[in-house]
N, C-alpha and C positions, 0 to 999 in steps of 0.2 A: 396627613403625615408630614415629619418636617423633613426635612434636607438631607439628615445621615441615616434616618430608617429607608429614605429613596435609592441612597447610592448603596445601602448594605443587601438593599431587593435587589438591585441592577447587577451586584456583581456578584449575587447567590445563582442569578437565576444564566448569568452568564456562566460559571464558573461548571452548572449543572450541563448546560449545552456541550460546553468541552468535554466532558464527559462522556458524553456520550457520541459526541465526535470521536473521542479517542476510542472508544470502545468500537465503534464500526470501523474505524481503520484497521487495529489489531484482529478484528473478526475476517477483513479482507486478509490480510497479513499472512493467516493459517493456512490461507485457502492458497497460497502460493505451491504452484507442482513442484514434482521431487524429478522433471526433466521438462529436458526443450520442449514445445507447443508445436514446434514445425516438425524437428527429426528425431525427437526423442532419449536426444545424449541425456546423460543421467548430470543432475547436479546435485552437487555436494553440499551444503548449506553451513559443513564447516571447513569447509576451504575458502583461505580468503582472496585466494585469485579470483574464483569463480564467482563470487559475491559481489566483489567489486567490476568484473569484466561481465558478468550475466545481467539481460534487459527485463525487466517486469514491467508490465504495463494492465492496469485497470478500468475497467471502464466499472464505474461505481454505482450508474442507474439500475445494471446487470448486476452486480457483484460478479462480473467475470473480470478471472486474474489470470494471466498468460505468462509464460517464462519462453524466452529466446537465447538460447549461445549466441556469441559471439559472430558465428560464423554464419547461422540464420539472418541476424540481425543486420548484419554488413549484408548479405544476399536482398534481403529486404528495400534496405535502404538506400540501395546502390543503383537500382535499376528497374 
């Protein structure tokens, strides 16, 4: 093979990885609850306080996705 059928396999076969990267993030993505994981406050997903103030954390070998308020989170992390 010469030199640009190499780089056009390498970035096919990259470009198909990301894809599929992106597709298991969006898969975890779904899987985010509709409340806190510790107390159960409800979150709103269109509110954008709570969007930008609410903690998501995943652990991806599980596919387990967790959602914390604010107030968990700070409890959490504080002590």
């Amino acid at each position: 093979m010469n030199d640009r059928k190499l780089r056009r396999k390498k970035a096919k076969k990259k470009e198909k990885e990301a894809k599929k990267e992106m597709a298991k993030k969006v898969g975890l993505f779904l899987k985010v609850p509709d409340q806190c994981t510790s107390c159960s406050a409800k979150f709103d997903k269109k509110s954008k306080a709570h969007v930008q103030s609410w903690r998501v954390t995943v652990i991806e070998e599980e596919e387990l996705v967790t959602l914390y308020c604010p107030f968990c989170w700070e409890a959490m992390n504080s002590g």
